[in-house]
N, C-alpha and C positions, 0 to 999 in steps of 0.2 A: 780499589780494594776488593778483595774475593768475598762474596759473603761465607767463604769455610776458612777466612783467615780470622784467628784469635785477635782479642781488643789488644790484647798483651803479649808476648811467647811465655813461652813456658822454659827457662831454662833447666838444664840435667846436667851432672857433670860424671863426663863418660871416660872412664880410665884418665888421664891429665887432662882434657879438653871438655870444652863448657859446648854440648848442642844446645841448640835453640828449634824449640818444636812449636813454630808459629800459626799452624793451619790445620785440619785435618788428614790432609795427608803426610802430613811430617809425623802425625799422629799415628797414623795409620804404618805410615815403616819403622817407627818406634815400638810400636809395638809387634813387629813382626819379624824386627830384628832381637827382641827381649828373649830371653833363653828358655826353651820352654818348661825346663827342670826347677824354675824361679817362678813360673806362672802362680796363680791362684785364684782366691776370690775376691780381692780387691783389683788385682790383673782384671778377672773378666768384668767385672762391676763397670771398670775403667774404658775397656773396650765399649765394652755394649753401648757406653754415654755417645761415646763416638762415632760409632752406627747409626743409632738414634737421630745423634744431631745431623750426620749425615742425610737421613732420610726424612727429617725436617718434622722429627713428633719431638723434639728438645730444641732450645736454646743450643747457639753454639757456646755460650756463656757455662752450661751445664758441662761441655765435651772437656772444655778448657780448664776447671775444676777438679774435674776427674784425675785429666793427666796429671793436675797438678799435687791432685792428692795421691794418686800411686807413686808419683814418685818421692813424696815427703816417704810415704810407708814404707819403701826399700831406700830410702838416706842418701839419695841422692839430687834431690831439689838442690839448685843450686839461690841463691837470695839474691836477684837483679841488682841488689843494693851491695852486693860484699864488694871490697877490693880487691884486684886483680892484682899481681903482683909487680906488671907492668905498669900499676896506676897508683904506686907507693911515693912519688915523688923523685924518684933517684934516676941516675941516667948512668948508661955506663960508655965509656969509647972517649971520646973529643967532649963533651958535652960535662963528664965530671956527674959531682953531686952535687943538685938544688934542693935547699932546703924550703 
């Protein structure tokens, strides 16, 4: 394991699909791909953690945090725990529905 990979990822749900920002550079094109017209001060708060941990004055515990709280503030944390729609129990083709 990388010591700049996260204990956990971080997932975000990005137009229909779930990313997973597991490390600091996932971190790092996440936020580089983020629009700059949506930026602000919980954006650079978030960066800067990530910097930090990068250059080793933070936990990477602190980076991983961060992202995970910019992205609760713009509403798109996704909950490692929700269900996926493919994980509803139903099958579709040959297989039918199990309940």
């Amino acid at each position: 394991m990388s010591y700049r990979t996260f204990d956990r990822p971080v997932l975000v749900k990005n137009g229909e699909f779930v990313q997973e920002i597991g490390c600091l550079d996932d971190a790092f094109d996440f936020f580089e791909e983020w629009p700059r017209e949506r930026r602000g001060p919980i954006f650079e708060t978030a960066f800067r953690a990530c910097q930090r941990a990068h250059d080793g004055q933070v936990p990477l515990t602190v980076a991983r945090d961060a992202v995970a709280g910019f992205a609760r503030s713009v509403k798109i944390l996704q909950d490692p725990l929700a269900q996926f729609p493919w994980m509803d129990g139903t099958r579709s083709g040959r297989g039918g529905v199990t309940a």
